[in-house]
N, C-alpha and C positions, 0 to 999 in steps of 0.2 A: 642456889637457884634464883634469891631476886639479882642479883647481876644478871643473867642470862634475860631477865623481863626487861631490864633497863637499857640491856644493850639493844633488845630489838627494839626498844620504845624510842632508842637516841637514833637507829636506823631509821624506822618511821617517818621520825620529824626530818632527817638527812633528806628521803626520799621523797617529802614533802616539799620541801625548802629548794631543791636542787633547781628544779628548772629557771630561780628567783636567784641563783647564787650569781650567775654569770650577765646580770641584765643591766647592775652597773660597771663593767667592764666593755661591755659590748658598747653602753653609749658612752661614756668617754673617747673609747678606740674609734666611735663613728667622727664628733667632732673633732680629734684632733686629727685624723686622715684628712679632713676635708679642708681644716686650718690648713696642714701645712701643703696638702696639694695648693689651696691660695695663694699661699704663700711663695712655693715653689714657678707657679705661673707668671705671678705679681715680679719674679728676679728677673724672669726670661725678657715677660714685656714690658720692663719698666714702670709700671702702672701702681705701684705702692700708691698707699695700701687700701684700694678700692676690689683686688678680688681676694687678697687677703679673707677684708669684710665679709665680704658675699660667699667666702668659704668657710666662715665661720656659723654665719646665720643657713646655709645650708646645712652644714652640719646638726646645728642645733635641731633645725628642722626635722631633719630625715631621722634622727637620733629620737625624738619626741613624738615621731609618729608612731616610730617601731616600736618601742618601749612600750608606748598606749593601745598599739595593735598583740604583742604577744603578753601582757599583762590580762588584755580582756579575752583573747583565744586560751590562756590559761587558767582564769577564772571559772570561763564555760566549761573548760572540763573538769575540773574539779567538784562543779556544778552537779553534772550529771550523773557519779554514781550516786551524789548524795539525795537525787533524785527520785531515782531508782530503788532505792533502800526507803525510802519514804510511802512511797506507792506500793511496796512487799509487806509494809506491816499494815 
Protein backbone atom coordinates (compact mmCIF):
# COMPACT_ATOMS: atom_id res chain seq x y z
CA UNK A 1 0.00 0.00 0.00
CA UNK A 2 2.64 2.92 0.77
CA UNK A 3 3.95 2.48 -2.93
CA UNK A 4 0.77 2.97 -4.37
CA UNK A 5 0.76 6.59 -2.01
CA UNK A 6 4.17 7.41 -3.36
CA UNK A 7 3.43 6.69 -6.71
CA UNK A 8 0.60 8.99 -6.91
CA UNK A 9 2.48 11.56 -4.83
CA UNK A 10 5.55 11.15 -7.73
CA UNK A 11 2.55 11.63 -10.19
CA UNK A 12 1.37 14.75 -8.41
CA UNK A 13 4.64 16.50 -8.42
CA UNK A 14 4.99 15.05 -12.36
CA UNK A 15 1.71 16.88 -12.90
CA UNK A 16 2.80 19.80 -11.19
CA UNK A 17 6.17 20.24 -12.59
CA UNK A 18 5.10 19.43 -16.24
CA UNK A 19 3.96 22.65 -17.75
CA UNK A 20 7.92 24.05 -16.23
CA UNK A 21 9.57 20.78 -17.96
CA UNK A 22 9.48 22.02 -21.46
CA UNK A 23 10.27 26.07 -20.95
CA UNK A 24 13.94 25.46 -21.17
CA UNK A 25 13.71 23.70 -24.39
CA UNK A 26 11.42 25.92 -25.91
CA UNK A 27 13.90 29.10 -25.29
CA UNK A 28 16.92 27.52 -26.36
CA UNK A 29 14.97 26.25 -29.75
CA UNK A 30 13.58 30.11 -29.73
CA UNK A 31 17.34 31.60 -29.83
CA UNK A 32 18.93 29.23 -31.78
CA UNK A 33 16.01 29.40 -34.78
CA UNK A 34 16.60 32.96 -34.72
CA UNK A 35 20.62 32.73 -34.70
CA UNK A 36 20.76 30.64 -37.36
CA UNK A 37 17.87 32.22 -39.60
CA UNK A 38 20.72 35.45 -39.06
CA UNK A 39 22.91 33.69 -39.84
CA UNK A 40 21.43 32.01 -42.85
CA UNK A 41 20.42 35.69 -44.25
CA UNK A 42 23.75 37.19 -43.14
CA UNK A 43 25.34 34.14 -46.22
CA UNK A 44 22.71 35.23 -48.76
CA UNK A 45 23.45 39.08 -48.38
CA UNK A 46 26.79 39.06 -47.53
CA UNK A 47 26.47 41.24 -44.60
CA UNK A 48 28.46 38.96 -41.79
CA UNK A 49 27.87 39.21 -39.11
CA UNK A 50 25.65 42.28 -38.41
CA UNK A 51 22.10 40.09 -38.83
CA UNK A 52 23.69 37.28 -37.52
CA UNK A 53 23.75 39.70 -34.21
CA UNK A 54 20.51 41.06 -34.58
CA UNK A 55 19.27 37.36 -34.63
CA UNK A 56 20.66 36.60 -31.95
CA UNK A 57 19.56 39.42 -29.70
CA UNK A 58 16.09 38.90 -31.25
CA UNK A 59 16.14 35.79 -30.13
CA UNK A 60 17.12 36.35 -26.86
CA UNK A 61 14.45 38.72 -26.69
CA UNK A 62 11.40 37.08 -27.91
CA UNK A 63 12.74 33.92 -25.85
CA UNK A 64 12.71 36.15 -22.46
CA UNK A 65 9.57 37.57 -23.07
CA UNK A 66 7.89 34.20 -23.45
CA UNK A 67 9.45 32.52 -20.91
CA UNK A 68 8.41 35.70 -18.43
CA UNK A 69 4.94 35.81 -20.06
CA UNK A 70 4.09 31.72 -19.55
CA UNK A 71 6.03 31.43 -16.19
CA UNK A 72 3.62 34.39 -14.72
CA UNK A 73 0.11 32.95 -16.67
CA UNK A 74 1.23 29.81 -14.88
CA UNK A 75 1.81 31.05 -11.62
CA UNK A 76 -1.81 32.80 -11.89
CA UNK A 77 -3.20 29.55 -12.13
CA UNK A 78 -1.72 27.79 -9.85
CA UNK A 79 -2.68 30.84 -7.90
CA UNK A 80 -6.17 30.25 -8.05
CA UNK A 81 -7.39 27.07 -6.68
CA UNK A 82 -5.08 27.86 -3.97
CA UNK A 83 -7.27 30.68 -3.72
CA UNK A 84 -10.29 29.18 -3.60
CA UNK A 85 -9.46 26.61 -1.05
CA UNK A 86 -8.59 29.40 1.26
CA UNK A 87 -11.87 31.34 1.09
CA UNK A 88 -13.92 27.43 1.56
CA UNK A 89 -12.28 27.24 4.94
Amino acid sequence: MPEESNTSGLGHAYRKAGPYLGLGIEYTATILLCFVLGRWIDGKLETSPILTLAGFLLGMTAATMNLLRTVNRLHAKAKRPAESEEEGT
